[in-house]
DOZA-535344 format. One record per residue: residue in three letters; x negated, y negated, z negated of N, C-alpha, C, CB in turn. Coordinates in steps of 0.1 Angstrom, whole numbers, padded with zeros to 4 digits, always signed. Atoms other than C-alpha are relative to their C-alpha. Glycine has a CB too. Layout:
BEGIN
ALAXYZXYZXYZXYZ ...
//
This chain:
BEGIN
UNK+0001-0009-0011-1066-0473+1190+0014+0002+0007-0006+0014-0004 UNK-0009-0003-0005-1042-0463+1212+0007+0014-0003-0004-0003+0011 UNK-0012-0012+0004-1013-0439+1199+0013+0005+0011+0008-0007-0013 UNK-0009-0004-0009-0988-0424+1224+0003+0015-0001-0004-0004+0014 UNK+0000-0012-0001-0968-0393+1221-0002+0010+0018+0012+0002-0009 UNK+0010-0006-0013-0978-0366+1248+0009-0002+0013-0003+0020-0001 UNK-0009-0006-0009-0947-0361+1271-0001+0010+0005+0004-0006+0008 UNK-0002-0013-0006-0941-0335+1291-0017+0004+0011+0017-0001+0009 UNK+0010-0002-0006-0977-0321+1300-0003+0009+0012-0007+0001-0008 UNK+0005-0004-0021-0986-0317+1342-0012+0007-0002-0006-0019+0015 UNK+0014-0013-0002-1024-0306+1333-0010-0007-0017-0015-0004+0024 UNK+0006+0005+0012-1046-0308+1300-0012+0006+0000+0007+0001-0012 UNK+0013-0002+0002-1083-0306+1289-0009+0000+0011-0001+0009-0005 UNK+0004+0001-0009-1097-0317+1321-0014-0007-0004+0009-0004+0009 UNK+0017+0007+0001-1135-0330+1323+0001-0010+0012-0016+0015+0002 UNK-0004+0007-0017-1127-0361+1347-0011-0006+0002+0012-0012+0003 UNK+0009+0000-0005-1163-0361+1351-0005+0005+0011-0004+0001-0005 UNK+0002-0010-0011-1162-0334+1375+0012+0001+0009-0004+0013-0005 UNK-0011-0001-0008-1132-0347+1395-0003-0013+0008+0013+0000-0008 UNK-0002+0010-0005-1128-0370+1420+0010-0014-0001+0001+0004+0008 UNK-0006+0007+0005-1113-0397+1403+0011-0005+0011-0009-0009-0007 UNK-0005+0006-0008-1100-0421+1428+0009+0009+0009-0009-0005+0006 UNK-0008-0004-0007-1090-0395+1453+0012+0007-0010-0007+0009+0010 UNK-0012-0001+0006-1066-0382+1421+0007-0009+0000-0001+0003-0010 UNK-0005+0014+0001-1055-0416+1416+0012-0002+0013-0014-0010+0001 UNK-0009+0003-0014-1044-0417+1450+0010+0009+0007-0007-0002+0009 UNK-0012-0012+0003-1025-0380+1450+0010-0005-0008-0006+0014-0010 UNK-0013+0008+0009-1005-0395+1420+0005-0011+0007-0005-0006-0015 UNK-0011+0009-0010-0995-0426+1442+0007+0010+0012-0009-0015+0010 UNK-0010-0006-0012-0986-0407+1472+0016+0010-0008-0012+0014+0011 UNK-0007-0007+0005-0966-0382+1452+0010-0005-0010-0008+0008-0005 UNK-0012+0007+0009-0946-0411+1431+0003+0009-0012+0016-0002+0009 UNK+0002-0006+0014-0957-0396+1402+0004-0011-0013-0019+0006-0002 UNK-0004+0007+0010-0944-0410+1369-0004+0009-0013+0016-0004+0002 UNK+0002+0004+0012-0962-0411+1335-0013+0000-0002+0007+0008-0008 UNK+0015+0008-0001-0996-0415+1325-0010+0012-0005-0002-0016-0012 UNK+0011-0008+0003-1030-0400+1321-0008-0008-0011-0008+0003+0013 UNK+0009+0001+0011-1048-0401+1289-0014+0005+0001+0005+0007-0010 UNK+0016-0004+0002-1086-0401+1287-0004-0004-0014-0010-0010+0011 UNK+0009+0001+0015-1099-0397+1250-0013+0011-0002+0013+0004-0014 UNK+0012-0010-0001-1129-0387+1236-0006-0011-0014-0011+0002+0019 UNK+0005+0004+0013-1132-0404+1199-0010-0010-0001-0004+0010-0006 UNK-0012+0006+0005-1134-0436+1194+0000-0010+0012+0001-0006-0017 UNK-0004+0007-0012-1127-0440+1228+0011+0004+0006-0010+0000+0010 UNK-0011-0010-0008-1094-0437+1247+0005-0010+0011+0016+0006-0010 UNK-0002+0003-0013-1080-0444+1281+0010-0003+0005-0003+0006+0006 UNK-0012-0005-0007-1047-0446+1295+0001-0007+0012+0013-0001-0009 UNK-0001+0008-0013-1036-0453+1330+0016+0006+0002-0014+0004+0015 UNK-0013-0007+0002-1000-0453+1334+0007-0005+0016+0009-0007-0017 UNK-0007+0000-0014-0979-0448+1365+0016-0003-0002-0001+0015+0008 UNK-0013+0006+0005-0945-0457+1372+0005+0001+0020-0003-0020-0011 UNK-0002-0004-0010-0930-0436+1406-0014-0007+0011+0015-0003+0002 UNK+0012+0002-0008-0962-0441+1425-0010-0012-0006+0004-0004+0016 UNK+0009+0012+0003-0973-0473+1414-0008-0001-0012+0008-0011-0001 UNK+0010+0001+0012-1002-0475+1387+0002-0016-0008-0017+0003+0008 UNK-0006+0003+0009-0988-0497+1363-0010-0013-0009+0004+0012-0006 UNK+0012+0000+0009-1014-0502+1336-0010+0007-0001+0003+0003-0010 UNK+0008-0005+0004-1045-0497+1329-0009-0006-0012-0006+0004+0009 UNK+0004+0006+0009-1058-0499+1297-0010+0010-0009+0011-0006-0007 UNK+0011-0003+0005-1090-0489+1278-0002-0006-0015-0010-0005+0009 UNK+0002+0005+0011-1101-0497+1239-0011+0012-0009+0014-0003-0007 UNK+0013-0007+0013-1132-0484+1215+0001-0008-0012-0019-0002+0004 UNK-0002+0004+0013-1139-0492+1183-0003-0017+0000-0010+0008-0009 UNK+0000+0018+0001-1150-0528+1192+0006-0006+0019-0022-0007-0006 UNK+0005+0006-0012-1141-0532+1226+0018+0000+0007-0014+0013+0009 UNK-0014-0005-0005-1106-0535+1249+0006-0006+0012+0010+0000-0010 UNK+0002+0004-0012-1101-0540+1281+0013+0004+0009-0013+0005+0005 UNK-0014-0006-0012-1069-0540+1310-0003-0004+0011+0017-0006-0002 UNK+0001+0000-0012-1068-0536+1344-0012+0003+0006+0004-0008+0004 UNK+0016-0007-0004-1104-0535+1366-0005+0000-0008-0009-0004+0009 UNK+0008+0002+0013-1119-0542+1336-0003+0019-0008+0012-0011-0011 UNK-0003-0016+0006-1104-0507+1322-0003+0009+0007+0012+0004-0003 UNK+0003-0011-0005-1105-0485+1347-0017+0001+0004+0010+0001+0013 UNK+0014-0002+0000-1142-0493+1353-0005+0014-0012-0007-0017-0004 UNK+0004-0007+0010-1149-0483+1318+0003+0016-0003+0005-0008-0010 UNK-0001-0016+0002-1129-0452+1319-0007+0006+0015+0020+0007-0001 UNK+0012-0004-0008-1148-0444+1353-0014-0001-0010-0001-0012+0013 UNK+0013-0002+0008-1179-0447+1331-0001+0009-0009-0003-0012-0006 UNK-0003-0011+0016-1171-0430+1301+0003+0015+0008+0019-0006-0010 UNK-0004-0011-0009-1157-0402+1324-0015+0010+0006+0009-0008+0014 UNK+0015-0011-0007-1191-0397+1342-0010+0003-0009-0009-0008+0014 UNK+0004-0007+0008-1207-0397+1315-0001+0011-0010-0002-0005-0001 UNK-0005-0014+0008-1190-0366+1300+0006-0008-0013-0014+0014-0007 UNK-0006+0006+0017-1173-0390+1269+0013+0005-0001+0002-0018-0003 UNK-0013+0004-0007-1141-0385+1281+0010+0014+0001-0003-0006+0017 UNK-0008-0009-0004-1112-0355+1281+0016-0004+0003-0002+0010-0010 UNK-0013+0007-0009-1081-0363+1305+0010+0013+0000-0005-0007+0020 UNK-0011-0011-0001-1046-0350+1299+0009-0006+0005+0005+0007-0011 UNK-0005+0009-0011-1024-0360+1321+0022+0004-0003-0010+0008+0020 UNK-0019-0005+0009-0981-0361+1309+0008-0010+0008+0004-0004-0024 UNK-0008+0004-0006-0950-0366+1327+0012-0008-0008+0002+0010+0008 UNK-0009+0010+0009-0924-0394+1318+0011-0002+0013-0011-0017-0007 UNK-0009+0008-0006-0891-0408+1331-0004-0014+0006+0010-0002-0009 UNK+0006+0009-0004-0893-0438+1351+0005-0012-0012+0004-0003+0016 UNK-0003+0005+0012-0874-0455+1325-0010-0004-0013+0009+0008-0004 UNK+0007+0003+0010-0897-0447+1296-0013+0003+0002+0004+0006-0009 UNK+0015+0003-0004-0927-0456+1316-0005-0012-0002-0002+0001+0013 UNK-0003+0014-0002-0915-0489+1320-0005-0007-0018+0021-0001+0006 UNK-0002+0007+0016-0907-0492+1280-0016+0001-0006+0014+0013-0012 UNK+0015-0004+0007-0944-0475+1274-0009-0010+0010-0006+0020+0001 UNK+0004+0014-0012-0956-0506+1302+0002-0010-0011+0012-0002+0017 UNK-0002+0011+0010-0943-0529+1276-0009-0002-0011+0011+0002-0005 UNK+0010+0004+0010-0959-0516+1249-0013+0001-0007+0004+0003-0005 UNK+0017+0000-0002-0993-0513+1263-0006-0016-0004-0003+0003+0019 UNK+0004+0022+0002-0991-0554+1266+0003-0004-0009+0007-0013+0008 UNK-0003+0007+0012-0981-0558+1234-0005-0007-0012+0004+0006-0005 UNK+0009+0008+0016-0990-0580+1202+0005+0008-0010+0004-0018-0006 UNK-0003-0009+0017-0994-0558+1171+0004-0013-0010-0020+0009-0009 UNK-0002+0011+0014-0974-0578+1144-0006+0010-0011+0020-0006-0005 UNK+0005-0008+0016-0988-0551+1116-0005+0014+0007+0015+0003-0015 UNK+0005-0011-0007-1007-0521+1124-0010+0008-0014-0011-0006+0016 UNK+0005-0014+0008-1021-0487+1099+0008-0003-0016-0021-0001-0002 UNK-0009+0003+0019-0991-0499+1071+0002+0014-0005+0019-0008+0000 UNK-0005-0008+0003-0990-0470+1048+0019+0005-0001-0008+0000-0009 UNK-0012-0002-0003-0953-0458+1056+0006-0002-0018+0004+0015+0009 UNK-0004-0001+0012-0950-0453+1019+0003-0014-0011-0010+0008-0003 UNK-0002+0018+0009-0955-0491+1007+0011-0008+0004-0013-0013+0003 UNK-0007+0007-0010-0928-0502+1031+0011+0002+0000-0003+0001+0010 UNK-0014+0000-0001-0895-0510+1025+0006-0003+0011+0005-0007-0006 UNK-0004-0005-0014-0883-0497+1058+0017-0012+0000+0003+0023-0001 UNK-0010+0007-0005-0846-0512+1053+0000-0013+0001+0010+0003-0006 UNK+0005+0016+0000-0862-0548+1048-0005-0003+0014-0015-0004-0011 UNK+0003+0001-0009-0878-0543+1074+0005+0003+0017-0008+0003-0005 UNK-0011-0004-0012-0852-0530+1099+0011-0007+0000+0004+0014-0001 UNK-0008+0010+0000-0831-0560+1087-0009-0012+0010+0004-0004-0017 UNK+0006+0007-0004-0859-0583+1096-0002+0000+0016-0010+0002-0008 UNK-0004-0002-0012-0860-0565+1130+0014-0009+0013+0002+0011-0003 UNK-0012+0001-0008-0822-0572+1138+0003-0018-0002+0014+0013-0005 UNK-0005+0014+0003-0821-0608+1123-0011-0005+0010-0001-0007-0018 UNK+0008+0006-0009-0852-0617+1147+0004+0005+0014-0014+0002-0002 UNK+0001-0007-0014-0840-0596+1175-0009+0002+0010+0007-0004+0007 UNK+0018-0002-0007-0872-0582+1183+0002+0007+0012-0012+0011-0011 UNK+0003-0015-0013-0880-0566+1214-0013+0006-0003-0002-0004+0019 UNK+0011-0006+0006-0905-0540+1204-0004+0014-0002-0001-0004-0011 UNK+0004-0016-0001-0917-0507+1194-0006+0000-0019-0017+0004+0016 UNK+0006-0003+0014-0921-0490+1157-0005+0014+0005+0011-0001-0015 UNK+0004-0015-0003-0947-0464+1161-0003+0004-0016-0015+0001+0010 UNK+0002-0008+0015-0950-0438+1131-0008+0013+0004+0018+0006-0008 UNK+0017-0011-0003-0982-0414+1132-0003+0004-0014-0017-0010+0008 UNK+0007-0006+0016-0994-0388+1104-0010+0012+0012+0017+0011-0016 UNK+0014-0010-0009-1023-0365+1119+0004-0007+0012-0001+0021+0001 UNK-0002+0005-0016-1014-0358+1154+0011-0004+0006-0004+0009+0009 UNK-0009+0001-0005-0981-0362+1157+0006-0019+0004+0007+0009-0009 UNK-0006+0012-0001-0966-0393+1168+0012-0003+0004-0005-0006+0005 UNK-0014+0002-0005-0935-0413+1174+0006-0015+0004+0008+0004-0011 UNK-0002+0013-0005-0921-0443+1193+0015-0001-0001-0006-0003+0016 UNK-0021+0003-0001-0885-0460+1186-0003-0020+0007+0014-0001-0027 UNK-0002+0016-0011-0882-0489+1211+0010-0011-0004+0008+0004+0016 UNK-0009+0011+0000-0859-0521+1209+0003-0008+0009-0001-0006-0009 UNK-0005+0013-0010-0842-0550+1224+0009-0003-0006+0004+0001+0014 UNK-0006+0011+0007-0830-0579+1208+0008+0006-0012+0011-0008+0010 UNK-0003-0002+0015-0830-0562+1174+0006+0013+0000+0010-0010-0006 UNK-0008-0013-0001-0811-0530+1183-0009+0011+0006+0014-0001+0010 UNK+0005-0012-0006-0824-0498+1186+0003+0004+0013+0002+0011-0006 UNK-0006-0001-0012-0825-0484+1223-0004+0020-0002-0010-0013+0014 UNK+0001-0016+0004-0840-0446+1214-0015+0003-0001+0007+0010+0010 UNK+0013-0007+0009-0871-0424+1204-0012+0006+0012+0008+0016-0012 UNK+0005-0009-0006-0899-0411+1224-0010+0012-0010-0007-0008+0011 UNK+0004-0008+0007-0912-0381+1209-0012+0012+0007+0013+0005-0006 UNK+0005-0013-0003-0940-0352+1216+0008+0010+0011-0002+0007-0012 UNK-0014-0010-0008-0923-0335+1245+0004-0005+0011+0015+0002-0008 UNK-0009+0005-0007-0903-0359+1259-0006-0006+0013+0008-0009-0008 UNK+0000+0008-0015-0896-0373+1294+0006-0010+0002+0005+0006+0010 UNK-0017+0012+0003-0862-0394+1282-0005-0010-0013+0019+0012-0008 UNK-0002+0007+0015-0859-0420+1257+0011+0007-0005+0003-0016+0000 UNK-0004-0006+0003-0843-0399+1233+0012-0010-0009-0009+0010-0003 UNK-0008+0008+0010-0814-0405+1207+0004+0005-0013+0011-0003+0007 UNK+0008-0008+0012-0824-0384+1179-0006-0003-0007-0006+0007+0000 UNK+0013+0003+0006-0843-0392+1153-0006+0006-0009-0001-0009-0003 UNK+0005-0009+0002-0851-0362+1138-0017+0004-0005+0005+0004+0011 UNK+0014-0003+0004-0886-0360+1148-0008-0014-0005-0009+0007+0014 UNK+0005+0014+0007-0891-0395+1137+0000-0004-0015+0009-0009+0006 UNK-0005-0002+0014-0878-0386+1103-0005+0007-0003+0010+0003-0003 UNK+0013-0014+0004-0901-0358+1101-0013-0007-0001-0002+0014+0015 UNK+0019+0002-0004-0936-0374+1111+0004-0008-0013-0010-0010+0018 UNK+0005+0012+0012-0926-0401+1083+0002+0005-0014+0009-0016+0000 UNK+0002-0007+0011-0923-0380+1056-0012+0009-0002+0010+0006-0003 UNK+0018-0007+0003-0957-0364+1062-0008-0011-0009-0011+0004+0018 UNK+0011+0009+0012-0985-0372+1038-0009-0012+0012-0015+0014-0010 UNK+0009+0011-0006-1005-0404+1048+0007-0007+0014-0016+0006+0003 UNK-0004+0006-0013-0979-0412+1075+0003-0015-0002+0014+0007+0005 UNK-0001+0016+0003-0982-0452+1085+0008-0003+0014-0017-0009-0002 UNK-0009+0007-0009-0966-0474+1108-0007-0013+0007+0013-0005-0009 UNK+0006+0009-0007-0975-0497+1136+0014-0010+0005-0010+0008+0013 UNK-0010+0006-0008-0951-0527+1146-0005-0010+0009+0009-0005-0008 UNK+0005+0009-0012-0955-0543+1183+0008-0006+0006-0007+0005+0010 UNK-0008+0008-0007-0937-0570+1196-0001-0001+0016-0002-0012-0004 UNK+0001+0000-0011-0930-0567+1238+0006-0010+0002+0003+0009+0006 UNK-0003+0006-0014-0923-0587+1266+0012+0008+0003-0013+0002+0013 UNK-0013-0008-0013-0890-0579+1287-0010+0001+0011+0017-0012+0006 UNK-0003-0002-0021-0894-0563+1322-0003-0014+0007+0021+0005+0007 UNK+0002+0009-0011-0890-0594+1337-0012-0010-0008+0016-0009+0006 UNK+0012+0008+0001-0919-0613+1319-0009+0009+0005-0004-0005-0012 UNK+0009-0007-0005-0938-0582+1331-0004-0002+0012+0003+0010-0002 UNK+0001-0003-0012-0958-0581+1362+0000+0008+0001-0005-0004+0006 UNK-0002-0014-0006-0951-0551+1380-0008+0005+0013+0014+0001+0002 UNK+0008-0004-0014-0980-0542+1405-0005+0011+0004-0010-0007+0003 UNK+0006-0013-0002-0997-0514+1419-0017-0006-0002+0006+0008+0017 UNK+0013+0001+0002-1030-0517+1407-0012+0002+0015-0002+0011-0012 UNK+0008-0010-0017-1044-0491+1438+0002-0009+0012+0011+0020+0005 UNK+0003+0008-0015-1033-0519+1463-0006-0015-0005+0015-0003+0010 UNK+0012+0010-0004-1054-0550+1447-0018+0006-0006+0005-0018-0008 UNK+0013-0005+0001-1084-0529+1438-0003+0016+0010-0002+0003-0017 UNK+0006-0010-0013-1108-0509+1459-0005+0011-0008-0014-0007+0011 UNK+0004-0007+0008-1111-0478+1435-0012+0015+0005+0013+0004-0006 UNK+0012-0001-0001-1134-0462+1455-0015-0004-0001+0001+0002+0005 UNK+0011+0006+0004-1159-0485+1455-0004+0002-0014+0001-0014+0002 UNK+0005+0003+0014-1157-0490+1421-0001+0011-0008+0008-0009-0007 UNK+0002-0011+0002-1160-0453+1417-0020+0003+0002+0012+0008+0011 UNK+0014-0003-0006-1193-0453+1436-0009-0009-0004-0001-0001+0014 UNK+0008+0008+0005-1205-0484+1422-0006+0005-0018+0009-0014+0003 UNK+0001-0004+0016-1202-0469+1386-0009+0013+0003+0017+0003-0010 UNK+0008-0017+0001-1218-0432+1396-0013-0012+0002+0004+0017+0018 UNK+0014+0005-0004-1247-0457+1416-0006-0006-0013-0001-0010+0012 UNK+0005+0005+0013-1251-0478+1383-0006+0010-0010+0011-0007-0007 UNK+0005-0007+0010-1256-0448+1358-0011+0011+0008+0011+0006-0009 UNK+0013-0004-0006-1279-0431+1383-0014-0004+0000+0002+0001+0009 UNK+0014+0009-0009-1303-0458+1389-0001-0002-0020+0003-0019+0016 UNK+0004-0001+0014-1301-0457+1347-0008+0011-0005+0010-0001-0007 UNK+0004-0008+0001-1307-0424+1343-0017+0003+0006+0010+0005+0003 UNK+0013-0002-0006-1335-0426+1367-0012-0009-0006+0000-0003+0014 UNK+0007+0014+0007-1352-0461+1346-0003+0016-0012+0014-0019-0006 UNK+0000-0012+0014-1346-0437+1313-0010+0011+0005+0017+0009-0003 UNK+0008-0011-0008-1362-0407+1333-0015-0005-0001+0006+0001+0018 UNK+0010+0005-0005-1389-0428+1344-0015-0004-0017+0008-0014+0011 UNK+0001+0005+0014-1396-0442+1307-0006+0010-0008+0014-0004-0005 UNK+0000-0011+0007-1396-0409+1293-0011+0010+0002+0012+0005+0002 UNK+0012-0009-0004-1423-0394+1314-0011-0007+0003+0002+0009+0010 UNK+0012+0011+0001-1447-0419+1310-0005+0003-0015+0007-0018+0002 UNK+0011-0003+0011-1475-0410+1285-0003-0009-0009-0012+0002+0005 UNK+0006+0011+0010-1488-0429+1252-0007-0011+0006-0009+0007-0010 UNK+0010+0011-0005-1516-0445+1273+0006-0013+0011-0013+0009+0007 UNK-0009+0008-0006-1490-0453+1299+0006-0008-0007+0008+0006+0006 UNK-0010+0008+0007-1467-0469+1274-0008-0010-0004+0008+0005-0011 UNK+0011+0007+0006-1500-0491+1261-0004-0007+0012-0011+0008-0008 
//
């Protein structure tokens, strides 16, 4: 699943069933809004991430399922209208939009390592002798924590809160001494292997707003139809 700490939260516990998706979508471009919106709702989650107007990423994942770009935002349009879905929405630097852009596209080299089995300084040698570009996330309940890299060297921390890549590591040293705290390690892409587009100018997110309400209507109505149909009917 997708782990990210909150940053600095713009609006939370929203029902983006009962919002006009798209036309928000399109408030946040005009407004060169920077950081992303979370849609979770167990063991589904959402994120769509911005980056001064431009929508960035979008990425989606369930327990068996995982999807980027139209692919994703469909699904969180779906999930959404069907009430699955609670959207909180957190503000980020353009900087550590960019770095959390990276490590959306990333390959998990190891993912749910109990922190405790893990000889951390082996493994933070192993880091600097490969000169990884990457991300070590560390998660115990809800808290979480991101320490970024490039070419083996720490670059700094994003933490609960933040807007900066920080240079502290404090709360990173805290979450991993909680009980059952584990560790995710993901190898990025640089910036420049990244493409960098605005999603909102090659998709038509209205449509595909209206096409997803028209699809679970004309379901609802099958279901409906199904449902009030009698024993003798069903025979």
């Amino acid at each position: 699943m997708i782990f990210l700490p909150r940053g600095k939260p713009v609006k939370e516990k929203i029902k983006p069933g009962n919002v006009n998706l798209p036309g928000a979508l399109k408030k946040l471009q005009s407004g060169r809004f920077t950081g992303y919106l979370c849609f979770s709702g167990a063991p589904r989650t959402g994120i769509i991430l911005f980056e001064k107007g431009r929508l960035i990423s979008a990425l989606y994942e369930s327990a068996n399922e995982r999807t980027i770009d139209c692919a994703a935002v469909v699904r969180i349009f779906e999930e959404s209208l069907l009430g699955n879905l609670i959207l909180d929405i957190y503000q980020l630097s353009p900087e550590l939009a960019l770095s959390v852009h990276s490590l959306l596209h990333g390959e998990m080299l190891y993912q749910g390592q109990d922190l405790k089995r893990i000889d951390i300084k082996a493994l933070l040698a192993r880091i600097r002798k490969n000169r990884l570009n990457g991300c070590l996330r560390i998660y115990a309940e809800d808290r979480i924590a991101l320490i970024f890299y490039e070419k083996g060297n720490a670059l700094g921390f994003f933490h609960d809160g933040s807007t900066e890549i920080e240079t502290t590591a404090d709360t990173s040293v805290s979450i991993a001494r909680l009980s059952g705290a584990k560790l995710d390690v993901v190898a990025t892409k640089s910036l420049e292997e990244l493409m960098l587009i605005d999603l909102q100018h090659s998709m038509d997110f209205i449509s595909l707003w209206r096409g997803v309400r028209k699809k679970l209507q004309e379901q609802r109505r099958r279901q409906h139809a199904v449902e009030s149909r009698g024993p003798s009917d069903a025979g």
